[in-house]
C-alpha positions, -999 to +999 in steps of 0.1 A: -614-659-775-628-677-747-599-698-740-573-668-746-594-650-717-591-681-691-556-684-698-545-648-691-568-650-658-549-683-649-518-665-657-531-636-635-537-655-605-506-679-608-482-646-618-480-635-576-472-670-565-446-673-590-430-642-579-434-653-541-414-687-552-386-665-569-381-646-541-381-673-513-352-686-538-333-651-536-312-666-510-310-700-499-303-720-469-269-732-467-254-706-490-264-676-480-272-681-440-274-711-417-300-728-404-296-731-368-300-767-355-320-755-324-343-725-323-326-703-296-349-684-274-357-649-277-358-617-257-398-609-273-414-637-281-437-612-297-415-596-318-391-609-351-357-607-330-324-597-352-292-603-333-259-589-337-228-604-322-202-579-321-170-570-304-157-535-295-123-550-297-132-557-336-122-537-365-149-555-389-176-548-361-165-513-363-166-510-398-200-529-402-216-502-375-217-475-402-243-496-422-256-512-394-266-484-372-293-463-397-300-502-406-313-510-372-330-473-368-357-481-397-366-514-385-407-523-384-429-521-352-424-555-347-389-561-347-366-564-321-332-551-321-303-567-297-268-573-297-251-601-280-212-592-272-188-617-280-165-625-251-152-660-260-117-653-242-108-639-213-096-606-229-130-597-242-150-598-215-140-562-204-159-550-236-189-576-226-188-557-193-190-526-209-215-529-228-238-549-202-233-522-181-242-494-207-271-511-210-276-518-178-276-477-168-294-464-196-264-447-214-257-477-244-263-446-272-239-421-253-210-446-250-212-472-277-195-450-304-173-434-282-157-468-276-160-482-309-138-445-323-115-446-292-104-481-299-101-481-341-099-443-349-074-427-319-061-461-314-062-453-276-057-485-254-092-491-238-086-528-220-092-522-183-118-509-163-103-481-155-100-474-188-137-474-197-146-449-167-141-411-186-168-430-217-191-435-186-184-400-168-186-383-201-228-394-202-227-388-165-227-419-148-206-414-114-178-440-114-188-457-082-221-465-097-202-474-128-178-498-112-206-512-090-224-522-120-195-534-138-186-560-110-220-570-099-233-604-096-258-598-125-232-586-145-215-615-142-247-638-150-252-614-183-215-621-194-226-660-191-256-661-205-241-642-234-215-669-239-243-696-235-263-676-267-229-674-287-222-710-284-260-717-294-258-698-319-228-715-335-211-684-337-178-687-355-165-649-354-179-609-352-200-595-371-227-617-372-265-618-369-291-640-355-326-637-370-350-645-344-327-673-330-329-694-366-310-682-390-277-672-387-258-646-411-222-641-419-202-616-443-185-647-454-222-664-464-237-634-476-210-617-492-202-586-472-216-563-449-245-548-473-252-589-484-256-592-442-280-563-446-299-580-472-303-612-463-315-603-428-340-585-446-349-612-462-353-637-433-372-609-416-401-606-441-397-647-443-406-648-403-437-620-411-450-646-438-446-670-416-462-653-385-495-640-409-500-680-422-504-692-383-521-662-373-545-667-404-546-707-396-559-703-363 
């Protein structure tokens, strides 16, 4: 009796780490996401960073944003949302601009829907400047300020710096995600938008564990 009750204690203690090991194999390395060969710095050190590159331009982006957008809205307390726009040819850098500058003026979650439906829903030609000024004017930015921000120097530093993070992050085509400048996720990899979902989920709780072992070894 003895012996049956130190084996179902053993099995007790040993059952939580065998779950942990199951689901650090859920998704592995290699298969499901990359392992980035340099760890690419973050906006918040503080925080677990999750970073989508994305094009306005794209239809997939577009598509992803319905899942992607309540997604990023129940996030924890300690991470980090950003998104890094693609702009790898010439042609995109008018929608780097544009969202830089959305950013920039405090009016991202007034015009980056707008611009997203304009472009894949009423198919209207948004590719200028010029173009982008009634999104901007419709969240009441006056179009000088707009197309001072748009051509400023610092815009122009933002657009580079986000070319420097996409070639970092080994970035081979939109949407994908960066978790905290690690791991990074495609559709292809993880088998579709929701799999994106999933495994960033995954990598997120992996950085947590990861976070509470050093906090707790110190």
């Amino acid at each position: 009796m003895l012996r049956r009750f130190a084996s179902y204690m053993l099995l007790l203690v040993l059952l939580p780490v065998s779950l942990g090991c199951a689901a650090e194999e859920k998704y592995s390395a290699g298969v499901h996401y990359e392992v980035l060969p340099q760890v690419m710095r973050t906006a918040d050190p503080d925080k677990i960073e999750v970073n989508e590159m994305f094009s306005y331009h794209c239809g997939h982006c577009f598509n992803f944003e319905a899942a992607l957008h309540p997604w990023s809205q129940n996030l924890g307390s300690d991470v980090d949302f950003q998104r890094t726009p693609a702009a790898w040819q010439p042609s995109l850098e008018v929608y780097a601009r544009a969202y830089y500058t959305a950013v920039m003026l405090g009016v991202l979650d007034k015009v980056h829907e707008p611009i997203f439906e304009a472009i894949h829903v009423r198919r209207q030609p948004v590719q200028t400047e010029q173009a982008l000024v009634p999104f901007f004017s419709a969240a009441g930015v006056d179009p000088v300020k707009f197309s001072q921000t748009f051509n400023s120097f610092g815009m122009t530093s933002m657009v580079n710096q986000g070319k420097a993070k996409m070639r970092g992050y080994r970035t081979q085509g939109t949407p994908e995600m960066v978790v905290n400048g690690k791991y990074r996720i495609s559709a292809a990899m993880a088998g579709g938008f929701e799999g994106m979902l999933r495994v960033a989920d995954f990598l997120i709780e992996k950085e947590r564990a990861a976070r509470a072992s050093a906090a707790a070894g110190k």
